[in-house]
Chimera marker file (.cmm) of the C-alpha trace (Angstrom):
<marker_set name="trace">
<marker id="1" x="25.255" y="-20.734" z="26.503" r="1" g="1" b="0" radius="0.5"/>
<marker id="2" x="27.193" y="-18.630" z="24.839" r="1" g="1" b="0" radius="0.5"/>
<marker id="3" x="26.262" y="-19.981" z="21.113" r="1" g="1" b="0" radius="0.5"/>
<marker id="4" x="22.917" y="-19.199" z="22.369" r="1" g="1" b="0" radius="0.5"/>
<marker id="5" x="23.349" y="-15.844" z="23.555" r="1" g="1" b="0" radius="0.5"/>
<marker id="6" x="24.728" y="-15.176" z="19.606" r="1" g="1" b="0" radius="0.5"/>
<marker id="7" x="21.608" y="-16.677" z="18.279" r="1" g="1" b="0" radius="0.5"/>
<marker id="8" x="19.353" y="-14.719" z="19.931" r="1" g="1" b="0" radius="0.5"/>
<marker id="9" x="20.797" y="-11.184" z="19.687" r="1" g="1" b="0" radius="0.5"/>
<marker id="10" x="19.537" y="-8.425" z="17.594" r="1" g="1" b="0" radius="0.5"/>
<marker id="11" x="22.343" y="-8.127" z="15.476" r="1" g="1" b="0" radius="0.5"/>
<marker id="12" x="22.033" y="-11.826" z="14.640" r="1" g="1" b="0" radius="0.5"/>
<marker id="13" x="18.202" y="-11.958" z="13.852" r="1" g="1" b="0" radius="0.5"/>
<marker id="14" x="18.896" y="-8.314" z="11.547" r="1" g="1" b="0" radius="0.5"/>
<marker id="15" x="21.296" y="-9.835" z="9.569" r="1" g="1" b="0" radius="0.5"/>
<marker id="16" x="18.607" y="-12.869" z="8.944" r="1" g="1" b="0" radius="0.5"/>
<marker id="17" x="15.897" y="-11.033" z="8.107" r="1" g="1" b="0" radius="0.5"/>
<marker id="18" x="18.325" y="-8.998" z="5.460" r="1" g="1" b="0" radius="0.5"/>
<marker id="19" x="19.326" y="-11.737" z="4.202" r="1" g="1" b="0" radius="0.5"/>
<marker id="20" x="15.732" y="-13.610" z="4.041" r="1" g="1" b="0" radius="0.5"/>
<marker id="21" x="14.624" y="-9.967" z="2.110" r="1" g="1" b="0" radius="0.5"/>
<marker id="22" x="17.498" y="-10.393" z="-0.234" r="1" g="1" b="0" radius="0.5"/>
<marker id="23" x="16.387" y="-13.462" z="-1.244" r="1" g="1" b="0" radius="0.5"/>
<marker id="24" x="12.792" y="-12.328" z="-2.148" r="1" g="1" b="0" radius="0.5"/>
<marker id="25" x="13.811" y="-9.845" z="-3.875" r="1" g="1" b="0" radius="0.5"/>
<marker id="26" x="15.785" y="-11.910" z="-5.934" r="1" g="1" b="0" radius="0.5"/>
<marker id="27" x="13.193" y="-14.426" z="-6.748" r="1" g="1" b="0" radius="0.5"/>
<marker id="28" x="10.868" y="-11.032" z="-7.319" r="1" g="1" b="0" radius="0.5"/>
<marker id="29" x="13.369" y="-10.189" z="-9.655" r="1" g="1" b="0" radius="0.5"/>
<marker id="30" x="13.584" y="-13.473" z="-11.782" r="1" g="1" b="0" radius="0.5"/>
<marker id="31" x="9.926" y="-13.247" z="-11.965" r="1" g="1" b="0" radius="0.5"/>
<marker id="32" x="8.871" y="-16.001" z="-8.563" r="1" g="1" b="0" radius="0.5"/>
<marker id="33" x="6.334" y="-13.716" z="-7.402" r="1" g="1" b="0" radius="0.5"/>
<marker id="34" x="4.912" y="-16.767" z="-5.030" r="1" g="1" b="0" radius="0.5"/>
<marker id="35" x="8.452" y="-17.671" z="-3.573" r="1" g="1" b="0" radius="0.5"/>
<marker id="36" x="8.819" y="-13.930" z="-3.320" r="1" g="1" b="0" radius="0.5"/>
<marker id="37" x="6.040" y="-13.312" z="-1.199" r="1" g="1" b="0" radius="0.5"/>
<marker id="38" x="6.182" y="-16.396" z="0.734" r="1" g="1" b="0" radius="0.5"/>
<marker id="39" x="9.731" y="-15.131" z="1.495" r="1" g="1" b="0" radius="0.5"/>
<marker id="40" x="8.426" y="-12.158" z="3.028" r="1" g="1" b="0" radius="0.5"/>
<marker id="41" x="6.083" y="-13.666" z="5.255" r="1" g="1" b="0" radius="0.5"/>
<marker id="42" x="9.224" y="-15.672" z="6.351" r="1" g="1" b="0" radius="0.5"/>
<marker id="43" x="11.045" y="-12.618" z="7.096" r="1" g="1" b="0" radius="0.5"/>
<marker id="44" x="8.332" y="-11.018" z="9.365" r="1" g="1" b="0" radius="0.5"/>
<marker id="45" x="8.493" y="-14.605" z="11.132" r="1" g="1" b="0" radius="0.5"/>
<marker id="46" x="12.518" y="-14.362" z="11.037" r="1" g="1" b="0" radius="0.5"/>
<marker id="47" x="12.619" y="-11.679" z="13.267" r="1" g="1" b="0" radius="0.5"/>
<marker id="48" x="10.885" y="-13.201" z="15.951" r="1" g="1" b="0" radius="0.5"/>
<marker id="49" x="12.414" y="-17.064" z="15.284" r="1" g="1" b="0" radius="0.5"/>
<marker id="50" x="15.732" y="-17.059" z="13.333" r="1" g="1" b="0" radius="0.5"/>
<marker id="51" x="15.895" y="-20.744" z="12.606" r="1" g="1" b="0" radius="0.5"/>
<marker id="52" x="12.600" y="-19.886" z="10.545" r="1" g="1" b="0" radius="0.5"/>
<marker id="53" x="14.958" y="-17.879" z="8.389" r="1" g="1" b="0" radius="0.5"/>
<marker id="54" x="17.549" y="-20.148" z="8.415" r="1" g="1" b="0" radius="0.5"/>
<marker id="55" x="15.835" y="-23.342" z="7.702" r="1" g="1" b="0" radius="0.5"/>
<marker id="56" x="13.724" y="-21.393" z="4.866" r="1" g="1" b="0" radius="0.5"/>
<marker id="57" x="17.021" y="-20.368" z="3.070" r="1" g="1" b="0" radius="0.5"/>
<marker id="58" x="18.554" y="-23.487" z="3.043" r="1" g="1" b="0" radius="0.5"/>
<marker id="59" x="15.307" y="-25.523" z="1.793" r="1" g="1" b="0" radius="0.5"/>
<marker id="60" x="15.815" y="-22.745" z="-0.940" r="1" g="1" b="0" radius="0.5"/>
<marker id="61" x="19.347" y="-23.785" z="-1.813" r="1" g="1" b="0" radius="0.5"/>
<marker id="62" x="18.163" y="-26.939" z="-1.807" r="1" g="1" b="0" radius="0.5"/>
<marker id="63" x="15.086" y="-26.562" z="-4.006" r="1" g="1" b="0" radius="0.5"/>
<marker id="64" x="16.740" y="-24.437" z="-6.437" r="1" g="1" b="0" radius="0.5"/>
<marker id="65" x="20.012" y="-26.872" z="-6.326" r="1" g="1" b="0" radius="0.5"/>
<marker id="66" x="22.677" y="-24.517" z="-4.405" r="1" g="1" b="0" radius="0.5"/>
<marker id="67" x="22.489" y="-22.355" z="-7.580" r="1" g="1" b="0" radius="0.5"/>
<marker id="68" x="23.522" y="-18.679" z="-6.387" r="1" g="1" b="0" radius="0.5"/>
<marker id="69" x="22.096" y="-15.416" z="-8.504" r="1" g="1" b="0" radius="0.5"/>
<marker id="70" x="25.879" y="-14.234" z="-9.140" r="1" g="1" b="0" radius="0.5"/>
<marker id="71" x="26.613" y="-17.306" z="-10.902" r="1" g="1" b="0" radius="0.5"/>
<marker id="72" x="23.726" y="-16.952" z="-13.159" r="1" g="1" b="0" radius="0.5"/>
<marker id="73" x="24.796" y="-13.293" z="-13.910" r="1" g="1" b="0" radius="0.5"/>
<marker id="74" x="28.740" y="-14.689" z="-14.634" r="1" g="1" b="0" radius="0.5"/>
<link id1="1" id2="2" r="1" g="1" b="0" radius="0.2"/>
<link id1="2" id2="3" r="1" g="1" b="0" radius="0.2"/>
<link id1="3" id2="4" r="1" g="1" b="0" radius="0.2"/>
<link id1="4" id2="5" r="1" g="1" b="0" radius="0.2"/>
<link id1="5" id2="6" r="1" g="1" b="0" radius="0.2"/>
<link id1="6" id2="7" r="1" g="1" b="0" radius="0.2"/>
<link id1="7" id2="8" r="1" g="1" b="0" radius="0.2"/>
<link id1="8" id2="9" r="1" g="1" b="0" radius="0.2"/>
<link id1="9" id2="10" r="1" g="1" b="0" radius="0.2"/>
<link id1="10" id2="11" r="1" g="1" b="0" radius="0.2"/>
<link id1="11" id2="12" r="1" g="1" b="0" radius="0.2"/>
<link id1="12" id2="13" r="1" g="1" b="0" radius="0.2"/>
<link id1="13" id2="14" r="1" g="1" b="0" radius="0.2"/>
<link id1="14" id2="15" r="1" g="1" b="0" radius="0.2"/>
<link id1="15" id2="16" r="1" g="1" b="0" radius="0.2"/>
<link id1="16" id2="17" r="1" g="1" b="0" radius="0.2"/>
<link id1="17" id2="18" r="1" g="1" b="0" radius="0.2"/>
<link id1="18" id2="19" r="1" g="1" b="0" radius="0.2"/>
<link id1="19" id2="20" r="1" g="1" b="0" radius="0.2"/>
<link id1="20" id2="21" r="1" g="1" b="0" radius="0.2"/>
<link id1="21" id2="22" r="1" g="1" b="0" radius="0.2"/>
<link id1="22" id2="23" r="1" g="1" b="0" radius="0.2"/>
<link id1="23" id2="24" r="1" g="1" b="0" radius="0.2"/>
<link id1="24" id2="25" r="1" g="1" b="0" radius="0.2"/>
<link id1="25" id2="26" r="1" g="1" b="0" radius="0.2"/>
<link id1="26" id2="27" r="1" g="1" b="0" radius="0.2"/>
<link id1="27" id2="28" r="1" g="1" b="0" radius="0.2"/>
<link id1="28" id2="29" r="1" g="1" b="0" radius="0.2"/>
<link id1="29" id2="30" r="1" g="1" b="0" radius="0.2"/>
<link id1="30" id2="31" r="1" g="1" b="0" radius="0.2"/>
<link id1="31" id2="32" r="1" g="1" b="0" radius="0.2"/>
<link id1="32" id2="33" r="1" g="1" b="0" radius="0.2"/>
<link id1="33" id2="34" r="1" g="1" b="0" radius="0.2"/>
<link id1="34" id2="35" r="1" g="1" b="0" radius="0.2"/>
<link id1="35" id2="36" r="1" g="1" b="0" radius="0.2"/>
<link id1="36" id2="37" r="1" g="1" b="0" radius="0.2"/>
<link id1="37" id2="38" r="1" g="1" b="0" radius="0.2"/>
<link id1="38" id2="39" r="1" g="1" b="0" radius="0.2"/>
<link id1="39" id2="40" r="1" g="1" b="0" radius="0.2"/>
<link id1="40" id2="41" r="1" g="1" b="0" radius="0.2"/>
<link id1="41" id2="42" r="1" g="1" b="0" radius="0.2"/>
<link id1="42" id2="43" r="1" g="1" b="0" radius="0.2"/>
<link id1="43" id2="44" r="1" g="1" b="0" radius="0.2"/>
<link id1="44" id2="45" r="1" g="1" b="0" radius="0.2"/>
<link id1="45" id2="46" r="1" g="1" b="0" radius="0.2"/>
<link id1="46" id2="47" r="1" g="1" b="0" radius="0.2"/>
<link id1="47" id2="48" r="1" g="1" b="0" radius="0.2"/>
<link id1="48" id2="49" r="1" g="1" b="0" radius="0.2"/>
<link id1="49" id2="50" r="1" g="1" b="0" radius="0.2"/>
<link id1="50" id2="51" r="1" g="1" b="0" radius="0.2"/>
<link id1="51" id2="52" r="1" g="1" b="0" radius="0.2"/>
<link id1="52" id2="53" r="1" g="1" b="0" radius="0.2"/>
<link id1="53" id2="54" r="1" g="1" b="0" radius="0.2"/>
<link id1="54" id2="55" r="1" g="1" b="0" radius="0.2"/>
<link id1="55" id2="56" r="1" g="1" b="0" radius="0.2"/>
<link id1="56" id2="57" r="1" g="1" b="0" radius="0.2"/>
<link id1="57" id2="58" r="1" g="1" b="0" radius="0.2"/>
<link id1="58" id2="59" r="1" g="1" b="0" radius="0.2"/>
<link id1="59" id2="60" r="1" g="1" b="0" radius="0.2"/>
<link id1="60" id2="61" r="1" g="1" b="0" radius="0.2"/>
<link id1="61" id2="62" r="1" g="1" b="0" radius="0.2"/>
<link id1="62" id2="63" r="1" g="1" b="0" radius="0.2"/>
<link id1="63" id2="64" r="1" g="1" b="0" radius="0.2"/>
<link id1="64" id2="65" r="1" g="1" b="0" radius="0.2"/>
<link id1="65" id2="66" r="1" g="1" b="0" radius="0.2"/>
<link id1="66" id2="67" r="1" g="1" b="0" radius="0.2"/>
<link id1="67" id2="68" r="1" g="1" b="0" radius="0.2"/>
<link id1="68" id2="69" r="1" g="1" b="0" radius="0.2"/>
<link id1="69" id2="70" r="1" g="1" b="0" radius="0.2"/>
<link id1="70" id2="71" r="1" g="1" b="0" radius="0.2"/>
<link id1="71" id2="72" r="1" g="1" b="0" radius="0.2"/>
<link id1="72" id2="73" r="1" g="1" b="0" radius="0.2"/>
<link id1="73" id2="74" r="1" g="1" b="0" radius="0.2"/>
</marker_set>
């Protein structure tokens, strides 16, 4: 219940949708202007479902093989 609870409060779906946002703006940034949007749709739909925003991030790491932008910058 409690894991739950810490799912489904504010400050929980905020800090998804932040980090879903960060994301497109990093693929905006390397030039993914598809990804990009598509990430933004996902972030209107994170708010409301988090797992949305979860799921999509990790498919991402996946995708883009757990590559990080700050190790591309290093």
């Amino acid at each position: 219940m409690v894991l739950k609870r810490l799912l489904g409060s504010t400050a929980t779906r905020s800090l998804t949708v932040v980090s879903v946002l960060s994301a497109a703006r990093t693929a905006f940034s390397n030039g993914k202007r598809i990804r990009a949007i598509a990430l933004l749709g996902v972030a209107v739909l994170a708010w409301k479902w988090m797992l949305i925003g979860l799921a999509a991030q990790g498919l991402l790491k996946v995708i883009s093989g757990g590559k990080s932008s700050a190790s591309k910058s290093a």
